[in-house]
C-alpha positions in Angstrom: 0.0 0.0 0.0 2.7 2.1 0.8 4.6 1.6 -2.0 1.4 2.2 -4.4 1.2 5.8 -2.9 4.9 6.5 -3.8 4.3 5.1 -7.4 1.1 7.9 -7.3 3.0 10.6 -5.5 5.9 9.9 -8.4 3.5 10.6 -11.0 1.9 13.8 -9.7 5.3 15.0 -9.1 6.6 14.4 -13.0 2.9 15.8 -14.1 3.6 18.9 -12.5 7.6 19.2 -13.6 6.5 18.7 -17.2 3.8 21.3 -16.7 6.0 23.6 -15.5 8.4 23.4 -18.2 6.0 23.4 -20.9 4.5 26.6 -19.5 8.3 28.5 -19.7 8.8 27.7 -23.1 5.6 29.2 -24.2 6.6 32.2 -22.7 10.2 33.0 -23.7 11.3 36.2 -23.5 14.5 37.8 -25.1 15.5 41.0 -24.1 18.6 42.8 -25.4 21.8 42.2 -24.2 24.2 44.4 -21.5 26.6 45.7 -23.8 28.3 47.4 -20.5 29.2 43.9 -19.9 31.1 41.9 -22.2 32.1 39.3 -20.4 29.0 38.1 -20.6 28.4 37.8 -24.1 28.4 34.9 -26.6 28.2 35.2 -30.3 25.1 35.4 -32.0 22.7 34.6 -29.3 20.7 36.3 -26.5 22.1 36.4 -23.0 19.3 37.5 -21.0 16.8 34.7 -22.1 15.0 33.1 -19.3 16.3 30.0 -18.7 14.8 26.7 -17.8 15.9 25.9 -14.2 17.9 23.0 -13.6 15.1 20.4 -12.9 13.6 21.2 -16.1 16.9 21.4 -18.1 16.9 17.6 -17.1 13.3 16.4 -18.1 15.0 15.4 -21.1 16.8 12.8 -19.7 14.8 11.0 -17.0 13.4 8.0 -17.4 10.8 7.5 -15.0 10.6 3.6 -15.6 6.7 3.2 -15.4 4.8 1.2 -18.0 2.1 3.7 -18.9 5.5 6.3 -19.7 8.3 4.6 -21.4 9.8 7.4 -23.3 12.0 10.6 -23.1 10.5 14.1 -23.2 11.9 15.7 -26.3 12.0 19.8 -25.3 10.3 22.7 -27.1 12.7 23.8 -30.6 13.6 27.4 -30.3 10.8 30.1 -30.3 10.2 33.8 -30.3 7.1 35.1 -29.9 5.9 38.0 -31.6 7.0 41.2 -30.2 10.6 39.2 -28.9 13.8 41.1 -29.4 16.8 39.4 -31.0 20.2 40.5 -30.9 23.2 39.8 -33.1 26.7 40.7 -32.4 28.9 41.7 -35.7 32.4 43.9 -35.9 32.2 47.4 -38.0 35.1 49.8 -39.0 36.2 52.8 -36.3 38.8 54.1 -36.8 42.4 54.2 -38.1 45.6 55.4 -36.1 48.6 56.9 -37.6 51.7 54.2 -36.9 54.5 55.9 -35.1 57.1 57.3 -36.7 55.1 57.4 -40.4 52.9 60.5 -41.7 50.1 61.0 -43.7 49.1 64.0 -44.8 46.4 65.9 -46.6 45.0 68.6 -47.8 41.4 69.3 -47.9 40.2 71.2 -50.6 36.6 69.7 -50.1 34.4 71.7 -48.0 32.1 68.5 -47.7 35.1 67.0 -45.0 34.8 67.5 -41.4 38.5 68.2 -40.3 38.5 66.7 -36.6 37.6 63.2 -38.4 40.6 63.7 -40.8 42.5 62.9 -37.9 40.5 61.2 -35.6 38.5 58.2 -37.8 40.9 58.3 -41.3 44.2 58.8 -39.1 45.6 62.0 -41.3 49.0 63.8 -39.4 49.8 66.2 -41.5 47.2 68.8 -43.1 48.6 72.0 -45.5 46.3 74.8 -44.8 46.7 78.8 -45.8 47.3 81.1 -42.9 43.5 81.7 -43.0 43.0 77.9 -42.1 45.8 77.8 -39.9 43.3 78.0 -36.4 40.6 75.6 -38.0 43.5 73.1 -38.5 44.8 73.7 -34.6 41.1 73.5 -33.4 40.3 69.9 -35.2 43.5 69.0 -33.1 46.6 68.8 -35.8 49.8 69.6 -34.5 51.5 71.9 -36.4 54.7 69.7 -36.1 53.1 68.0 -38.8 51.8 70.4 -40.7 52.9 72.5 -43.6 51.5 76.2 -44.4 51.1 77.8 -47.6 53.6 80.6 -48.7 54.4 83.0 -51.3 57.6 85.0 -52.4 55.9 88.4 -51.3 54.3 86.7 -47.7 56.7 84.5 -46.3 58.1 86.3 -43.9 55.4 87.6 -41.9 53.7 84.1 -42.5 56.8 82.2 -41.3 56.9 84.4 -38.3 53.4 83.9 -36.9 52.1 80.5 -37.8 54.6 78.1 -37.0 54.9 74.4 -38.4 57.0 72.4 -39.6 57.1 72.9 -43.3 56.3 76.2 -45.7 54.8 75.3 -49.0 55.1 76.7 -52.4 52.9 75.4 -55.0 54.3 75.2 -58.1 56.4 78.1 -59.2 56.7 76.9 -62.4 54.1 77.3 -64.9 53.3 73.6 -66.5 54.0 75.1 -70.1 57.2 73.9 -71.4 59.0 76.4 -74.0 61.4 74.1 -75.2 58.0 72.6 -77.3 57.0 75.8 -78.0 53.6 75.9 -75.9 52.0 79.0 -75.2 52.4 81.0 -71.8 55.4 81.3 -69.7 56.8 78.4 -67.9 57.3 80.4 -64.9 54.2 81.1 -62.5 53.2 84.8 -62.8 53.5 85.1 -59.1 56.7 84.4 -58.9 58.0 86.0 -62.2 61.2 87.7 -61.7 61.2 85.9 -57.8 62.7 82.4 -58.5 65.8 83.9 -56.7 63.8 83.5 -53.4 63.4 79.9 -53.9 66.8 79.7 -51.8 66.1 82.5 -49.7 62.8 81.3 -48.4 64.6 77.8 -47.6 66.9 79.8 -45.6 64.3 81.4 -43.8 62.1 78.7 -42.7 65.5 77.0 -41.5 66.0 79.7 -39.2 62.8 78.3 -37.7 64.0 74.9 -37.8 61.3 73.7 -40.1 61.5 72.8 -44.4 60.9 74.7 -47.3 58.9 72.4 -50.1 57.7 72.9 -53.8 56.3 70.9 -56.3 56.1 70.7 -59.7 54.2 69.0 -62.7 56.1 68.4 -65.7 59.8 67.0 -65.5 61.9 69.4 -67.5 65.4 69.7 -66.8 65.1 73.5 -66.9 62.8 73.3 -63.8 65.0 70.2 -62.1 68.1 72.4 -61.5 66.4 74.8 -59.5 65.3 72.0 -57.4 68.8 71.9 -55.3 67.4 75.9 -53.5 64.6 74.1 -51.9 65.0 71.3 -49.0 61.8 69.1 -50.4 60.7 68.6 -53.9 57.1 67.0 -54.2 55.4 65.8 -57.8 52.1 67.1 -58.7 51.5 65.2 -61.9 48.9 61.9 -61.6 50.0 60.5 -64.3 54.2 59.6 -66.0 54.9 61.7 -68.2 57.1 60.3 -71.3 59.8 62.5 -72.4 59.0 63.9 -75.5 62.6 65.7 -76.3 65.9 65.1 -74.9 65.0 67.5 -72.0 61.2 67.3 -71.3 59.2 65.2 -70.2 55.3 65.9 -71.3 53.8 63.5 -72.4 50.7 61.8 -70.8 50.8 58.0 -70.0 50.0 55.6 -67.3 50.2 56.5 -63.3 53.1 58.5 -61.7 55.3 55.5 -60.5 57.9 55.8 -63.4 58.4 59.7 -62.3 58.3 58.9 -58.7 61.4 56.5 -59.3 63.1 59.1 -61.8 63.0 61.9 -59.0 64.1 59.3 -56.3 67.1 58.5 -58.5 67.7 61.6 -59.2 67.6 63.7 -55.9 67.1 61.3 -53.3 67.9 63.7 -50.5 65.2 66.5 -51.9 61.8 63.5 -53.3 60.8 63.0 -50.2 56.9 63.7 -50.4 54.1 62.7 -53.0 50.9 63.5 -54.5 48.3 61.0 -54.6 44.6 62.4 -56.3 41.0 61.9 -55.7 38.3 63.9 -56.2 39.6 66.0 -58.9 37.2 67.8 -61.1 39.5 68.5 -63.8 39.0 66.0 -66.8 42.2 66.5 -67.8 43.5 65.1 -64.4 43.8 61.4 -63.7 41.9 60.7 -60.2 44.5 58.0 -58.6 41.0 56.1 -57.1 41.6 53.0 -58.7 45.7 53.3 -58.6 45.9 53.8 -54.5 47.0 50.1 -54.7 49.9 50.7 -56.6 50.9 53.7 -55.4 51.1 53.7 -52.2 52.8 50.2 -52.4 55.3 51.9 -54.8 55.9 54.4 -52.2 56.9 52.0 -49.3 59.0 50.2 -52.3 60.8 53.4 -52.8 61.2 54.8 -48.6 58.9 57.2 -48.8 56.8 55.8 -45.9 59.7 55.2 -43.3 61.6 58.0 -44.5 59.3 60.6 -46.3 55.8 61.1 -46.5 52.7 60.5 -48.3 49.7 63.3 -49.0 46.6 63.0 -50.4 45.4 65.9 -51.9 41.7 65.8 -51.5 39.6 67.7 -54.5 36.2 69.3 -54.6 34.7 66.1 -55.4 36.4 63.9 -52.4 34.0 62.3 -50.2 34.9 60.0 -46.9 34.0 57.1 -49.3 37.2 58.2 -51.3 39.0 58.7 -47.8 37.9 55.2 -46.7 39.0 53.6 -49.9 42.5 55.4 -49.6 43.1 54.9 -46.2 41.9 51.1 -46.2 44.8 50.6 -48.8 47.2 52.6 -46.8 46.2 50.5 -43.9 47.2 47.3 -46.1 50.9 48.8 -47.1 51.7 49.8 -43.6 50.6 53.2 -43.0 48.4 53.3 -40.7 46.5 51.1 -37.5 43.1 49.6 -38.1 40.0 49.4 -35.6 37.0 48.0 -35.1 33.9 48.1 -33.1 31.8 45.5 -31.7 28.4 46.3 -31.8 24.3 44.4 -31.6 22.3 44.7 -34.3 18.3 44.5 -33.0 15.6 42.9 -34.5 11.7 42.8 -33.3 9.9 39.4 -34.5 7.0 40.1 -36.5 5.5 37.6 -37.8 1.7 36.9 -36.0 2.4 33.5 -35.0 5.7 33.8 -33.5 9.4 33.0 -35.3 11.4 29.9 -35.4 14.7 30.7 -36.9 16.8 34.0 -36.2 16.9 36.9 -38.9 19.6 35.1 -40.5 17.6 32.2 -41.4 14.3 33.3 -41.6 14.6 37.7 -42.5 10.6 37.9 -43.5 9.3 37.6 -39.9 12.3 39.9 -38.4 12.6 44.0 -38.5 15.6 45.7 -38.2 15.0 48.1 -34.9 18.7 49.8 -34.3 22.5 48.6 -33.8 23.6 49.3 -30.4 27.4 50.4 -30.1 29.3 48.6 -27.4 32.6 49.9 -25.8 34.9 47.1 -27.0 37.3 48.2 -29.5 40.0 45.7 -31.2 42.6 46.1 -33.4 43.1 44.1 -36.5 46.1 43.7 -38.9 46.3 43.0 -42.9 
C-alpha cells in the first residue's frame, strides 16, 4: 500500500515538472543584451533569455521507468514570440591610427570634409592649410609639427613668423608650359615672375625656424629640375608619367606616376621625399588616382617614402569620406596606418503573427531591423 502511494506521489510530481516546463517555453522572452558587460556575451545569441531551471533542463533525460511512460521528453525547438527582441553581435570599421614614426598627410580642398575626423577616424597627421585655415586646423586638433603652411615669395616672412609648423609650401612656381616645345604661356608662375631667386632665400628662412621649405612641380623638364637643389623638399604634382618627348622634357601623358616617382628618387634622393596621390579632382584633364591607390602607395613603401618621407593626399572638390575610406583602407594594407573595429548588436523585433522559429539570419521575412547598439569594445586588426 505504501509503495502504491509513492508510485502515485511519483507521478503527480513528474505531471507537474512537465507542466512547469511546458509553460516556460511558451513564454520566452528575449531582451537585449548588457553591452556594459562583455564578459558576458556569446556570439550570435541572446544572454538575457529566461532560462529553464535545472530540474527542467533535465526532463529530457529522466526516465521514470513506469509502464504507462516509457519514453524521453523531447524539449520545445527554439521560439520567439511576436514582439521578442533578438540580438546579433557583428564587428564594424572605427577608426584608423597613424603608426608611429610614419605621416600621412592631406589637404582638404573639399568643404564636404569634417577636419577633426581627418584625424581622428581616417588617421591624417599632417594637413597643408593657408594662414586663413591655420586656427581651424589647430582647433580639429593637428599639430602643427606635422603640418605644412602655404607661402608666397611676397608673404613669407610675416607668414613664417606667426604661424609656426613644420614645413612652408610653395605650390608650383613653375608654370606647366614647357618652351622648349614651344607651348603657349610662360613656364614660370606669374607670381613668382622675376622671384625664383627666393626659392633659396625662403629655404633659408624657414630654416632659421627649424622647419623645411617644399615645392612641387608637374612636368619633368630639366630647366625646372636644377632649381630643385634651392629648396630642401621637392614633391610631384602630376597623376599621371609623363614620357619624355625631347631630350629635356618630359610631357607627355601616359600611365600613373610610379615611373616619375622612381626618376626623381634616383635623381635627388635627399630633396623627393613627399608625393601626390589624387581623388576627387574635377579636372577631366587630371587622372583621379582612385583605382591606382594600390599601386601607389605600395610603390611608395617600395621606394622609402613611408619610413623615411611622406605621403599626401590631396583631397579635390569632389572627395568624399568614401574616397577617404577607400584610400586609407589601402594605406592601412601597405603599412601606414593602425586599423580598428567596433563590436556592436544589431536589434531585431519578430514580427511575424504567429511567432518565429529561426533567427533573422535564417528566416529575415518575420524579423525588422530596430537599431545597432554600439558597445565599448574596441579591437585592433592587422592586414
Amino acid at each position: 500500500m505504501k509503495y502504491f502511494k509513492n508510485y502515485r506521489l511519483g507521478i503527480i510530481i513528474f505531471i507537474m515538472i512537465v507542466f512547469k516546463c511546458n509553460q516556460q517555453n511558451d513564454h520566452l522572452i528575449n531582451t537585449e543584451p548588457n553591452i556594459n558587460n562583455q564578459s558576458k556575451v556569446n556570439n550570435q545569441k541572446f544572454q538575457t533569455e529566461i532560462k529553464n531551471d535545472s530540474v527542467c533542463s533535465k526532463v529530457e533525460s529522466i526516465d521514470t521507468n513506469l509502464n504507462s511512460i516509457n519514453q524521453k521528453i523531447i524539449p520545445m525547438r527554439e521560439w520567439w514570440s511576436p514582439g521578442s527582441l533578438y540580438s546579433r553581435e557583428r564587428w564594424i570599421f572605427d577608426h584608423y591610427e597613424p603608426i608611429s614614426g610614419k605621416v600621412l598627410g592631406i589637404w582638404p580642398i573639399s568643404n564636404s570634409l569634417e577636419w577633426s575626423r581627418l584625424r581622428t577616424i581616417w588617421g591624417f597627421t599632417g594637413i597643408l592649410v593657408g594662414p586663413v585655415n591655420y586656427q581651424r586646423a589647430i582647433n580639429a586638433g593637428f599639430n602643427w609639427k606635422s603640418m605644412m603652411v602655404i607661402v608666397g615669395p611676397n608673404d613669407y616672412e610675416n607668414i613664417i613668423d606667426n604661424y609656426p609648423s613644420s614645413a612652408y609650401y610653395s605650390g608650383e612656381p613653375f608654370h606647366r608650359n614647357c618652351p622648349i616645345l614651344g607651348l603657349t604661356g610662360d613656364w614660370i608662375n606669374p607670381e613668382w615672375k622675376n622671384n625664383l631667386h627666393k626659392l633659396a632665400i625662403i629655404r633659408n628662412y624657414a630654416n632659421q625656424r627649424n622647419s623645411k621649405y617644399v615645392i612641387d612641380h608637374y612636368f619633368d623638364c630639366d630647366h625646372v629640375l636644377s632649381y630643385f637643389n634651392n629648396v630642401d623638399i621637392i614633391m610631384y604634382d602630376g597623376y599621371r608619367r609623363h614620357d619624355m618627348l625631347t631630350s629635356e622634357c618630359f610631357i607627355s601623358w601616359g600611365e600613373d606616376q610610379r615611373h616619375t616617382w622612381t626618376r626623381w628618387r634616383t635623381l635627388f634622393p635627399d630633396h623627393f621625399k613627399r608625393v601626390w596621390i589624387g581623388t576627387g579632382i574635377p579636372d577631366p584633364d587630371q587622372d583621379n588616382d582612385d583605382n591606382e591607390f594600390d599601386q601607389l602607395l605600395g610603390h611608395a613603401a617600395n621606394l622609402g617614402l613611408r619610413d623615411f618621407g611622406q605621403v599626401w593626399l590631396f583631397a579635390g572638390e569632389n572627395t568624399t569620406e568614401g574616397n577617404l575610406g577607400n584610400f586609407c583602407y589601402l594605406a592601412w594594407k601597405h603599412g601606414y596606418l593602425r586599423r580598428f573595429e567596433r563590436l556592436v548588436y544589431d536589434v531585431y523585433e519578430c514580427i511575424c503573427p504567429t511567432g518565429c522559429y529561426q533567427p533573422p539570419m535564417i528566416e529575415p521575412e518575420c524579423w525588422q531591423y530596430i537599431r545597432t547598439n554600439p558597445s565599448n569594445t574596441i579591437r585592433e586588426v592587422f592586414p
